[in-house]
C-alpha positions, 0 to 999 in steps of 0.5 A: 069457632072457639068454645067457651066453657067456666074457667075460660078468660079472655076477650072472647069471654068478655064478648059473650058476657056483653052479648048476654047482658044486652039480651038481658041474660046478666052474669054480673059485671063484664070481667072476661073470666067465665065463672059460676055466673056467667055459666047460668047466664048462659044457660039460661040464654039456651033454655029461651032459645030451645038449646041443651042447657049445659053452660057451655057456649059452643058453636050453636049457642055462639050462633043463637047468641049472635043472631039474637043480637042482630035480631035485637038490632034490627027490632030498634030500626037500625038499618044492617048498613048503619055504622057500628058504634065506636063507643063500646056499648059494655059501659057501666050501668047503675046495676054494676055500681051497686054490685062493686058497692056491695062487694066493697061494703061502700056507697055507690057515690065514694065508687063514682067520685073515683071515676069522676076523679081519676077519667072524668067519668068515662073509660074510653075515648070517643073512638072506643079507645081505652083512655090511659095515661102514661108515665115516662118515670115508670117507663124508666124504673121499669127499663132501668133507665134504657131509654132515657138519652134516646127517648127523654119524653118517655123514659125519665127518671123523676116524675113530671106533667111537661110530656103528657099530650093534652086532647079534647077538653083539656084531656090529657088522657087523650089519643096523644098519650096512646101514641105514647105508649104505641112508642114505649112498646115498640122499644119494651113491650112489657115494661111499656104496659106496666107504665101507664094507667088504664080506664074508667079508674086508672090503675098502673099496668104494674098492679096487675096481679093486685086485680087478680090477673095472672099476666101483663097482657091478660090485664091490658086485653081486659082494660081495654075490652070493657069498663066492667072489666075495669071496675072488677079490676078497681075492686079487687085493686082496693080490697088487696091494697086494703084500701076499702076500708078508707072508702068506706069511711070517706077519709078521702086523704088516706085513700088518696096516699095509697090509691094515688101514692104519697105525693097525691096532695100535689095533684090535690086528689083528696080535695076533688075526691071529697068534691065529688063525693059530695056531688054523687052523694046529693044524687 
C-alpha cells in the first residue's frame, strides 16, 4: 500500500481527496496534487479517528479512510452488493465553483456558462467516461501528417465537423469520440492525447503545461479522474492565457477568440456563452 505524503500526485491523490470530501474532510478541489491543504485534511481525518497526526496517509490511515467510507456507505442503506455508481461520485458541488471564482476574481455564473457551453454542464459520460472530443487536424499537426492517406478520419489537415460521432441527445462528445481517440493512440500515443478535449471545460491535451502539469500523461490521468481536477486545470488554464480578465468583464467575444481560437464566431461560442451567462446569472 502506497503512501501519500505533500508533493505526491496522481490518481491515488485524487482517490484520497475524494475519499476526504465524502467524509467531509475538505482539501479544497480534487486536483490530485497533495499540497498544504490536503495535508491538513488528513490530519485532521487521523485526529477523528485516534491516528498520529502527521499528515501522511499511510497504510493505517488508508485503512481507516477506506472503512470509514464503507461504514458511511452501508449508514445510507446501501446493501454491500448493491452495484457501484458509474457515475464518479468526485463531481463539482457548489463550494468548488465559489473557490474557482475567488481564485479567478470572477462570479460563479461567467465559470458555469463555460461548463454549460463547452460539455453541456457535465464531465463525464453516463459510464463514468471522461467526455472528450477529438480533433483530426490536430492529430495531423502533431504527427506531421503521418496518418492522413492510412487514417483520413483522424489525421486531416484542415479543421471539419463530418467525422465527429455523434451520441445521446445529439452529443458529439460522446462513446464514438473515445473510440477515436482509442484509434489515434494506437498509432501515436502522445500526439493522440495532445489532440482531443477533455472534461467538464474542454481543454486541448496540448495545453498541458498551461494547467500547471509537468507531463501528457499527468494531465490526461488527471481529466479523466475528476471534474475537480478539471476545473483546477481551467483555472490555471485561464490565469496563464490571461484570459481571466476578459471573464471577469464578460466580454464574452474576446474570451471566446482566445479560449476557443479565432475562428470561435463559426461555432458562435461568444453568443451561447452571453446565453448562458444570462441564465446562470439570474439564478
Amino acid at each position: 500500500m502506497s503512501v501519500l505524503k505533500q508533493g505526491a500526485s496522481g490518481p491515488q491523490v485524487v482517490d484520497l481527496q475524494s475519499k476526504l470530501k465524502q467524509l467531509g474532510f475538505s482539501s479544497g478541489i480534487v486536483d490530485g496534487k497533495f499540497g498544504p491543504g490536503t495535508k491538513k485534511a488528513v490530519m485532521a481525518f487521523q485526529k477523528s479517528k485516534g491516528i498520529t497526526a502527521d499528515g501522511v496517509a499511510g497504510p493505517v490511515t488508508l485503512k481507516a479512510l477506506t472503512s470509514a467510507i464503507k461504514k458511511a456507505t452501508d449508514n445510507k442503506g446501501d446493501a454491500p452488493s448493491d452495484p457501484k455508481p458509474t457515475v464518479p461520485l468526485n463531481l463539482l458541488t457548489e463550494s468548488d465553483f465559489k473557490e474557482a471564482a475567488r481564485l479567478l476574481n470572477c462570479d460563479i455564473a461567467a465559470i458555469k456558462a463555460v461548463a454549460e457551453v463547452e460539455s453541456s454542464g457535465s464531465g463525464f459520460l453516463s459510464d463514468g467516461r471522461v467526455k472528450i472530443l477529438f480533433e483530426g487536424h490536430q492529430f495531423h499537426k502533431h504527427t506531421k501528417g503521418a496518418y492522413a492517406e492510412s487514417h483520413p478520419t483522424i489525421c486531416h489537415e484542415k479543421w471539419t465537423r463530418k467525422h465527429y460521432t455523434k451520441g445521446p441527445n445529439a452529443d458529439v462528445r460522446g462513446t464514438g469520440e473515445l473510440a477515436r481517440l482509442e484509434q489515434a493512440m494506437s498509432l501515436d500515443r502522445e500526439a493522440a492525447i495532445k489532440s482531443a478535449s477533455y472534461g467538464r471545460f474542454q481543454i486541448m491535451g496540448f495545453n498541458f503545461s498551461s494547467c500547471d502539469f509537468d507531463d501528457i500523461e499527468e494531465f490526461y490521468a488527471a481529466m479523466q479522474a475528476s471534474e475537480g481536477a478539471q476545473l483546477k486545470a481551467f483555472c490555471c488554464f485561464i490565469k496563464a492565457n490571461n484570459l481571466d480578465g476578459h471573464l471577469r468583464k464578460h466580454r464574452w467575444a474576446s474570451f471566446a477568440r482566445g479560449y476557443n481560437g479565432p475562428a470561435y464566431a463559426e461555432n458562435k461560442y461568444d453568443k451561447k456563452l452571453a446565453a448562458a451567462y444570462a441564465k446562470y446569472s439570474k439564478r
